[in-house]
C-alpha positions as CSV (number, residue, x, y, z in Angstrom):
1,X,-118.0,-36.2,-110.0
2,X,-120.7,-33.9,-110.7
3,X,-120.3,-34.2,-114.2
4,X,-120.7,-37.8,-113.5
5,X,-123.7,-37.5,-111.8
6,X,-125.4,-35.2,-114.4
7,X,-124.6,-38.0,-117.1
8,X,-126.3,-40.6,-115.3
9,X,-129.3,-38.3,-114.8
10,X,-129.7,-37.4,-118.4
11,X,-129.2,-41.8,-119.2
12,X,-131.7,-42.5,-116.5
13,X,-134.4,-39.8,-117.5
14,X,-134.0,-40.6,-121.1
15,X,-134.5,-44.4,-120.0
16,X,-137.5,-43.5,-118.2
17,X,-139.0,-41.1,-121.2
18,X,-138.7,-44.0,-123.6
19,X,-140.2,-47.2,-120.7
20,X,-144.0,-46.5,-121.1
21,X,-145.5,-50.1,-120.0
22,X,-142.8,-49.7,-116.9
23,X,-144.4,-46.4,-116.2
24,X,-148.1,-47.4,-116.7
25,X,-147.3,-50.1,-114.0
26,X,-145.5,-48.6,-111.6
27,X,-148.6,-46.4,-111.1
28,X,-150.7,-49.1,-110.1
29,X,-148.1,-50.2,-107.7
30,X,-147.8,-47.0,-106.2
31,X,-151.5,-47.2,-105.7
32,X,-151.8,-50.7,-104.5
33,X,-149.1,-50.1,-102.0
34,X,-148.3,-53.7,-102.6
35,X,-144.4,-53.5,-101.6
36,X,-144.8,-51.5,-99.2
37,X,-142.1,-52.1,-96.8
38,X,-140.6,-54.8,-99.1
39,X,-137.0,-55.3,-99.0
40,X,-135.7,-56.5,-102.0
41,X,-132.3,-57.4,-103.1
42,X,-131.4,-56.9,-106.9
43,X,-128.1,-58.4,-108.8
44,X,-129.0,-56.8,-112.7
45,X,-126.7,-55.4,-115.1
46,X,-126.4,-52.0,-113.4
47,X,-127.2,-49.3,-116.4
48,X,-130.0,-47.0,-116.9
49,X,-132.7,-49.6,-117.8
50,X,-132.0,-51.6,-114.9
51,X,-132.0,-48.2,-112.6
52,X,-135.4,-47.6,-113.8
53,X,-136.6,-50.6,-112.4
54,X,-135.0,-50.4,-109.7
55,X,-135.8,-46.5,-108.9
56,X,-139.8,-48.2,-109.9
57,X,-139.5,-50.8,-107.1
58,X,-138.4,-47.9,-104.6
59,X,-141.4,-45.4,-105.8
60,X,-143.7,-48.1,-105.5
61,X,-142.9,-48.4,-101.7
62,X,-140.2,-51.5,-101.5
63,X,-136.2,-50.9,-99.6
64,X,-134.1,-51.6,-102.5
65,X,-130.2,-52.6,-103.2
66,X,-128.4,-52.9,-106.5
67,X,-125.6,-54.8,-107.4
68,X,-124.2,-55.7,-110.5
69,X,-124.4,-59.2,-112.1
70,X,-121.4,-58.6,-114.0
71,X,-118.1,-57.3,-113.0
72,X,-117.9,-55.3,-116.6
73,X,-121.6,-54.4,-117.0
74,X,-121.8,-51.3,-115.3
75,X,-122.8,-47.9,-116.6
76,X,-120.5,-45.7,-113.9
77,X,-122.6,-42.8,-114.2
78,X,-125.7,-43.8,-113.9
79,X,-124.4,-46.4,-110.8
80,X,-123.1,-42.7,-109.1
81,X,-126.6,-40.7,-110.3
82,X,-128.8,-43.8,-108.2
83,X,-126.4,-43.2,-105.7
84,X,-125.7,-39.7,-105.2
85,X,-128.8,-37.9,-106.9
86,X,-131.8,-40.6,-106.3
87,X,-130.7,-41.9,-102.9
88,X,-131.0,-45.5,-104.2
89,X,-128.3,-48.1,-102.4
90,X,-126.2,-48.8,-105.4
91,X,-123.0,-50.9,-104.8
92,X,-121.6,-51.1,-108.4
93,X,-118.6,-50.0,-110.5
94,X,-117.3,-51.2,-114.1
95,X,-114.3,-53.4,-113.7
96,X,-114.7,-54.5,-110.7
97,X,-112.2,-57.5,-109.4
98,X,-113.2,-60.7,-108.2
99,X,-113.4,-59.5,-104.7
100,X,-114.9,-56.4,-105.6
101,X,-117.3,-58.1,-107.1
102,X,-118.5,-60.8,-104.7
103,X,-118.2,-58.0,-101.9
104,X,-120.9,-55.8,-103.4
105,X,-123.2,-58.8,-103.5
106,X,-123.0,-59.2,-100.0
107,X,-123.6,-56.0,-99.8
108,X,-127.0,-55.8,-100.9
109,X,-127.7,-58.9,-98.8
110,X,-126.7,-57.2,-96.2
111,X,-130.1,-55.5,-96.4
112,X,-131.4,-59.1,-95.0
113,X,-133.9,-59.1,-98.1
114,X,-137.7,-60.4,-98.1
115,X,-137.1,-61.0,-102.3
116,X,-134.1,-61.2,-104.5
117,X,-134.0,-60.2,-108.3
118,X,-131.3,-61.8,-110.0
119,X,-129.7,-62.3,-113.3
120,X,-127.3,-65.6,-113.8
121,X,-128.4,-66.6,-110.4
122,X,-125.1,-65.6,-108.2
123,X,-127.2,-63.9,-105.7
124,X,-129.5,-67.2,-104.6
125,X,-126.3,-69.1,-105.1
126,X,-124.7,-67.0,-102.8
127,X,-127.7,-67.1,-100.5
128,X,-127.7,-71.2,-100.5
129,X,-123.8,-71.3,-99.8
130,X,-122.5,-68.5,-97.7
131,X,-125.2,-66.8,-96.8
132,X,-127.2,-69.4,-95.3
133,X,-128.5,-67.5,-92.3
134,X,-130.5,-65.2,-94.4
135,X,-132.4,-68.1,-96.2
136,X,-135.1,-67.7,-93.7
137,X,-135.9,-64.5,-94.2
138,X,-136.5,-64.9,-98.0
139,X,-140.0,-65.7,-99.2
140,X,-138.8,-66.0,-103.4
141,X,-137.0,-64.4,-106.0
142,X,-137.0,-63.6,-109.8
143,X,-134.1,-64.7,-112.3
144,X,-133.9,-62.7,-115.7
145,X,-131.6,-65.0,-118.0
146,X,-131.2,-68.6,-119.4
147,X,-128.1,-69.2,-117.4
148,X,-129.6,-68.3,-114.1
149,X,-132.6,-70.7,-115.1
150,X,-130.4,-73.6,-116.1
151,X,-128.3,-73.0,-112.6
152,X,-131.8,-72.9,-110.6
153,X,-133.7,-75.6,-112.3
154,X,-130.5,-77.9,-111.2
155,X,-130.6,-76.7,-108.2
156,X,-134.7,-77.5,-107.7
157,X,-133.5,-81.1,-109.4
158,X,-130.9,-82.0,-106.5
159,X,-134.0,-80.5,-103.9
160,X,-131.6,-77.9,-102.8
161,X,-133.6,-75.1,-103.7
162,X,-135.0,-73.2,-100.6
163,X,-137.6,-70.7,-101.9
164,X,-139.4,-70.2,-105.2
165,X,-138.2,-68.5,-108.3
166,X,-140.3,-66.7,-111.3
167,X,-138.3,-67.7,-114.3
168,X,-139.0,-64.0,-116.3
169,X,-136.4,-65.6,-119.0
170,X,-139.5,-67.9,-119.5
171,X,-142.3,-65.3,-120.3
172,X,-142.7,-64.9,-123.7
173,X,-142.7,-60.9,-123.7
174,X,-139.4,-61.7,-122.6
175,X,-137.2,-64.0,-124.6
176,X,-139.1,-63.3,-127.6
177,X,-138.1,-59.7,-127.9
178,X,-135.3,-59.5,-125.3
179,X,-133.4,-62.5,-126.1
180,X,-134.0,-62.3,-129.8
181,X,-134.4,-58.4,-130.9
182,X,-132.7,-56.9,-128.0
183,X,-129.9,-59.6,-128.0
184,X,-130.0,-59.3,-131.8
185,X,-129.3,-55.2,-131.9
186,X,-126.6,-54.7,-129.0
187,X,-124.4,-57.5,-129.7
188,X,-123.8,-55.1,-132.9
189,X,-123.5,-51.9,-130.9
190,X,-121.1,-53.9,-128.7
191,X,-119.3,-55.5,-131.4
192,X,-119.1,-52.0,-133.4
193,X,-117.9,-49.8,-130.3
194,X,-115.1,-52.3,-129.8
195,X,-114.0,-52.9,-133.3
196,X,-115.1,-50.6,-135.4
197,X,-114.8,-53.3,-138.1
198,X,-116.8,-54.1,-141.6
199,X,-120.2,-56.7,-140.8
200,X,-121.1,-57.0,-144.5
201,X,-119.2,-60.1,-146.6
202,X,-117.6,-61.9,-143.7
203,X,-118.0,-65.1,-142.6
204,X,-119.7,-64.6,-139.3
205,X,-120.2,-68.2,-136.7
206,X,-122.7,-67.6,-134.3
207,X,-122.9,-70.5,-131.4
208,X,-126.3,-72.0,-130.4
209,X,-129.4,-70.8,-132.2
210,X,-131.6,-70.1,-129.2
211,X,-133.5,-67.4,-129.0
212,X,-130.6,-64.8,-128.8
213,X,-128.8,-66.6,-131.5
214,X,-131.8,-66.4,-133.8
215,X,-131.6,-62.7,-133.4
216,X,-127.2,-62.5,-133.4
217,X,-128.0,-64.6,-136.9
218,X,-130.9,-62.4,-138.1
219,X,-129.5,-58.9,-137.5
220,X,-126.0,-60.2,-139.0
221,X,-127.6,-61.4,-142.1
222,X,-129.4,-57.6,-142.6
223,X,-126.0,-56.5,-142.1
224,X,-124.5,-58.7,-145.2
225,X,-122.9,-61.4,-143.1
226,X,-122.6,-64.9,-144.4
227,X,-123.6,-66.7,-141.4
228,X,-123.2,-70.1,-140.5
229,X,-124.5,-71.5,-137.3
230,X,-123.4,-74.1,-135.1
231,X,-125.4,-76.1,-132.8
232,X,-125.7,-79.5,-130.7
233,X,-129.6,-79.3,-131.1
234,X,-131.2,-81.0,-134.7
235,X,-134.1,-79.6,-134.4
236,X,-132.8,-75.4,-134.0
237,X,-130.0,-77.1,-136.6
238,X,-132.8,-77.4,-139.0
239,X,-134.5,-74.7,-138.2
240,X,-131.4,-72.4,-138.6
241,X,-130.6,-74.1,-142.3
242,X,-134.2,-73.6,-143.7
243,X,-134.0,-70.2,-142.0
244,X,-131.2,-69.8,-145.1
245,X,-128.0,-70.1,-142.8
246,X,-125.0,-72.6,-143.8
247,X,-125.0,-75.2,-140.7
248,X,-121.8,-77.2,-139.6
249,X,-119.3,-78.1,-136.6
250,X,-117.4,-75.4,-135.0
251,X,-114.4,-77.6,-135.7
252,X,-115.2,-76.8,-139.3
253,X,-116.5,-73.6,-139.1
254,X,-113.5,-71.8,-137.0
255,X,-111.6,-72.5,-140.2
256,X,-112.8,-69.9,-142.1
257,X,-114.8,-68.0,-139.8
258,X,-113.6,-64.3,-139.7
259,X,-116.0,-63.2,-137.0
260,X,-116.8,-65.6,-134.1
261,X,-119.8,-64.8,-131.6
262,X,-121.0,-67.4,-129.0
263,X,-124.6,-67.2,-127.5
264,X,-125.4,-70.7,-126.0
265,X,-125.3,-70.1,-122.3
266,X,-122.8,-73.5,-121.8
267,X,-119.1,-73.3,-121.2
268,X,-115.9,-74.4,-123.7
269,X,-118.2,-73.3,-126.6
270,X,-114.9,-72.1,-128.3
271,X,-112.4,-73.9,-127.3
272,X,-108.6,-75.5,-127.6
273,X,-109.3,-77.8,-130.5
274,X,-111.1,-75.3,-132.5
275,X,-107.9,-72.6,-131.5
276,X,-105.8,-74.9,-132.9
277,X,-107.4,-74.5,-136.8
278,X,-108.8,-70.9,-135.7
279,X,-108.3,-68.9,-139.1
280,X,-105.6,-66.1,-139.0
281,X,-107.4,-62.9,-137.4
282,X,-110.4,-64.3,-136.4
283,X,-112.7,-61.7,-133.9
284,X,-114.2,-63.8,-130.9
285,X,-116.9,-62.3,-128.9
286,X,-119.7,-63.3,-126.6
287,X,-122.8,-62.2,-125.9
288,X,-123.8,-65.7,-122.9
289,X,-124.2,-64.3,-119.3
290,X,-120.9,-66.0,-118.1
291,X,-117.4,-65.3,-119.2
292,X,-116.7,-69.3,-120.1
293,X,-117.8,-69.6,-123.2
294,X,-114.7,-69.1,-125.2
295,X,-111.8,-70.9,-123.3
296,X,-109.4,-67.7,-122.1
297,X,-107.1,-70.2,-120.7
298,X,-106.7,-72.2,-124.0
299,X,-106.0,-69.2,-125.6
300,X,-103.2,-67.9,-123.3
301,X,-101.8,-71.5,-123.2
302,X,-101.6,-71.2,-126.9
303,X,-100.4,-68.0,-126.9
304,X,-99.5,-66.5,-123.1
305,X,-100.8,-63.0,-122.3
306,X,-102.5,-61.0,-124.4
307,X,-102.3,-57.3,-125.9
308,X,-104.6,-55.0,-125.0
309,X,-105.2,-53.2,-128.4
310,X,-108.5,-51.2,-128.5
311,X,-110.2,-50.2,-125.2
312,X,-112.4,-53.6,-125.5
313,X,-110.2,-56.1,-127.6
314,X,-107.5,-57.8,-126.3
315,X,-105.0,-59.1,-128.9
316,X,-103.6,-63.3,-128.8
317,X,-100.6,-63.9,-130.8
318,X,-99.9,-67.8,-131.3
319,X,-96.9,-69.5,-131.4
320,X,-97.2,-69.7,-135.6
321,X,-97.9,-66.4,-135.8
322,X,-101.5,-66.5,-136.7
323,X,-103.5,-63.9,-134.3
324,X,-107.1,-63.5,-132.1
325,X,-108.9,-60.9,-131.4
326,X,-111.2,-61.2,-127.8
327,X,-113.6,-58.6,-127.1
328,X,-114.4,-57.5,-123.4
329,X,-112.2,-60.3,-122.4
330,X,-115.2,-62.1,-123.8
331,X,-118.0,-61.2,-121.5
332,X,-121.2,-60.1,-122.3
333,X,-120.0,-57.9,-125.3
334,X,-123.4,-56.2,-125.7
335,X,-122.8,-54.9,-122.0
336,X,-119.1,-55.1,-121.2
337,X,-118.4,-53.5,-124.7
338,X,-122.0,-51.5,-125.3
339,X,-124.9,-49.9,-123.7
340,X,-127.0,-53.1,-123.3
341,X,-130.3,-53.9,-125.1
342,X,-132.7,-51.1,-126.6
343,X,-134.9,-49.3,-124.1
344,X,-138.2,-50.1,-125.2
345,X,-137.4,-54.1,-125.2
346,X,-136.2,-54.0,-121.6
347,X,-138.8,-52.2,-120.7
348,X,-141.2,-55.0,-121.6
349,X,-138.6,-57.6,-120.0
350,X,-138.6,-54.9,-116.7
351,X,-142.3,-54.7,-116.6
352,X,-142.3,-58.7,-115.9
353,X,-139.7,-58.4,-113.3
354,X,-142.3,-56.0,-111.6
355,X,-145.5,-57.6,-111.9
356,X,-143.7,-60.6,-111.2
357,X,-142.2,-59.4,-108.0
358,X,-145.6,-58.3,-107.1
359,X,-146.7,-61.8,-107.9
360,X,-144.5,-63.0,-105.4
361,X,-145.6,-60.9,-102.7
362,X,-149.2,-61.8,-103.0
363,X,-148.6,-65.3,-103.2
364,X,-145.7,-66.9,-101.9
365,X,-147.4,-68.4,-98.9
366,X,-149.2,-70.9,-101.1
367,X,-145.8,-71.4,-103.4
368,X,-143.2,-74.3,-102.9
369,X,-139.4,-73.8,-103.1
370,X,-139.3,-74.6,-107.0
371,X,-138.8,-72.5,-110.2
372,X,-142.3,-71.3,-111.6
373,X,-142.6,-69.9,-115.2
374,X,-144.3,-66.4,-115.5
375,X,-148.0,-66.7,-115.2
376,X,-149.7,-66.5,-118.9
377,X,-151.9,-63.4,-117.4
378,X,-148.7,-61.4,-116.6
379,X,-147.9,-62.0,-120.3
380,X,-150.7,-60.7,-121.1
381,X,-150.4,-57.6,-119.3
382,X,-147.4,-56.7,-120.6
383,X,-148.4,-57.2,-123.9
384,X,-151.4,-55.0,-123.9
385,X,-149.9,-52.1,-122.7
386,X,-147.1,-51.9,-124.9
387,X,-149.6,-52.7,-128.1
388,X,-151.5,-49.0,-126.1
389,X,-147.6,-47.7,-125.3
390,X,-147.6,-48.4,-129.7
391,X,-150.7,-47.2,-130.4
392,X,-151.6,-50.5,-131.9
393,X,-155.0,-51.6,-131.9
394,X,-155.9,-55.5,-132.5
395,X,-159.2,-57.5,-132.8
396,X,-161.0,-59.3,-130.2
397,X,-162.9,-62.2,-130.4
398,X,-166.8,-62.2,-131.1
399,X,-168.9,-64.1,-128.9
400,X,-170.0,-66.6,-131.6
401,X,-166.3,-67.0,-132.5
402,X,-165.8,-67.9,-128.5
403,X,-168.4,-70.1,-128.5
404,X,-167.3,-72.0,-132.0
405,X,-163.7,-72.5,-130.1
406,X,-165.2,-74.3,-127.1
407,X,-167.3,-76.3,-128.8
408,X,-166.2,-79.8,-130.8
409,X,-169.7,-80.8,-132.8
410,X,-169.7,-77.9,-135.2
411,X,-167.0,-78.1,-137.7
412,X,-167.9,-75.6,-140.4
């Protein structure tokens, strides 16, 4: 255990070392005292980015819990170092079951919270279902990913949503550089720790070309994939086929595909139809929040149980012989199969989760029970203090340049 432990520490520190804009505002919130007092309830991927923020929150004043958002997610030693070495309320462990799962979530809203951070939005689902007696206690909440916002948007649609929620997916120093560069780097280290299998001259399909599809597609592409890109959307359809990839069904495209990654946050992405014509040794893998994405029950109807034959692939033998490969029985593979994004892009995508919390705080009385996208000065925050973190310097505007902007006589 105490090897454990030390493990964690050494993740967590290095984290912390290498999340400058996290660290420049957590001393302002230690100043402000803003959260002091707070409780807050947190459902992240539990790993030493996340604990950073987490351990941030706490420094900064607020009573906070940690769950997991996945049951495959989670970084064992750094869940035990929050637990055992910083004295944080961690209720996490990698592989947990169903039950396991949901029990750890009502775990940390246990803590009766005054805010919830959440990623894929179980946590305020849970809250509007079978936790109903702690909706009146809860002034707003966060969500980190497109699933989450898809699930809470509908939820605002059908007026069922009870409090607000700051869509961080939304900001744009998040899903431009989390969804597309950090998405873009560990769906590799996830694919490579579980395969250890050739990139360069395959045929690699990746599903949706979102924002974390654009960067799956870009970072395949440096690695000599042939990429081909399927979508439902014309307009990312022609962006992804002037942006050089090949562009057709997946009907087609499972054909000849040797390497299959999904990225669209929707369900059935990969499913019986496309099994039926899926080329002999295909690799399927998913880097969506949700586990639905490629059909696990069309694939053991076509084939019964699988083979567990690498730590994180699990083998599918069909009925003519012709095999599948599934990684992290095809969670998030940059997660359930890696370490998770790069350090210094979640540290951008953590610094909005703080200063949007603290939004939230100073503000929620004057808020209605409906998703809100980060405000554009947050943005801005962010992304001046990682351009200092970077030692980048930029220009600014000269007054006669402000005034020629907000003027509409003088047009040379």
């Amino acid at each position: 255990m105490d090897e454990l432990i030390d493990k964690g520490v050494r993740r967590l520190e290095w984290a912390r070392a290498h999340m400058g804009v996290l660290r420049a505002i957590r001393e302002r919130l230690v100043e402000d005292r803003t959260l002091k007092g707070v409780k807050v309830a947190m459902a992240l991927h539990v790993e030493a980015k996340t604990g950073i923020l987490a351990l941030t929150l706490a420094e900064a004043g607020a009573d906070v819990r940690l769950a997991s958002c996945n049951p495959l997610s989670t970084d064992d030693s750094v869940s035990v170092a929050l637990r055992k070495h910083y004295g944080l309320d961690t209720y996490a462990k990698k592989g947990e079951s169903n039950e396991e799962y949901y029990a750890n979530l009502n775990a940390v809203l246990d803590i009766r919270p005054d805010y919830v951070i959440d990623d894929g939005a179980d946590l305020i689902t849970i809250l509007h279902t079978n936790r109903r007696d702690l909706l009146g206690n809860v002034k707003g909440g966060n969500e980190e990913t497109t699933t989450g916002v898809v699930r809470l948007r509908a939820m605002a649609a059908e007026g069922k949503l009870e409090f607000p929620v700051i869509s961080v997916n939304d900001a744009h120093m998040k899903f431009m550089f989390d969804n597309r560069y950090g998405t873009g780097q560990s769906t590799f280290d996830g694919f490579m720790n579980a395969t250890n299998l050739l990139i360069a001259g395959k045929r690699m399909v990746v599903a949706g070309y979102g924002w974390c599809g654009r960067g799956i597609a870009m970072r395949a592409k440096g690695m000599g994939a042939n990429v081909i890109v399927t979508e439902i959307d014309p307009v990312r359809a022609i962006e992804a086929k002037m942006d050089g990839f090949e562009v057709m069904p997946m009907l087609d495209a499972a054909r000849i595909a040797d390497i299959i990654i999904t990225a669209s946050g929707n369900k059935d992405i990969v499913r019986r139809e496309h099994l039926e014509v899926l080329k002999d040794g295909c690799v399927l893998g998913n880097s969506g929040h949700f586990d639905n994405e490629i059909s696990k029950t069309a694939l053991e109807a076509l084939s019964g149980p699988p083979l567990r034959v690498r730590e994180s692939v699990d083998q599918y033998t069909f009925r003519d012989g012709r095999h599948a490969y599934l990684i992290a029985e095809g969670r998030l593979m940059n997660l359930a199969a890696g370490q998770g994004h790069p350090v210094e892009i979640m540290d951008m995508s953590f610094a909005i989760q703080a200063l949007s919390l603290e939004h939230l705080v100073r503000n929620h009385a004057t808020l209605q029970p409906k998703v809100y996208n980060v405000p554009e000065e947050l943005d801005q925050i962010v992304a001046r203090t990682k351009l200092e973190v970077m030692g980048v310097r930029i220009d600014e505007l000269t007054a006669e340049q402000r005034k020629y902007l907000q003027g509409w006589q003088e047009g040379t």
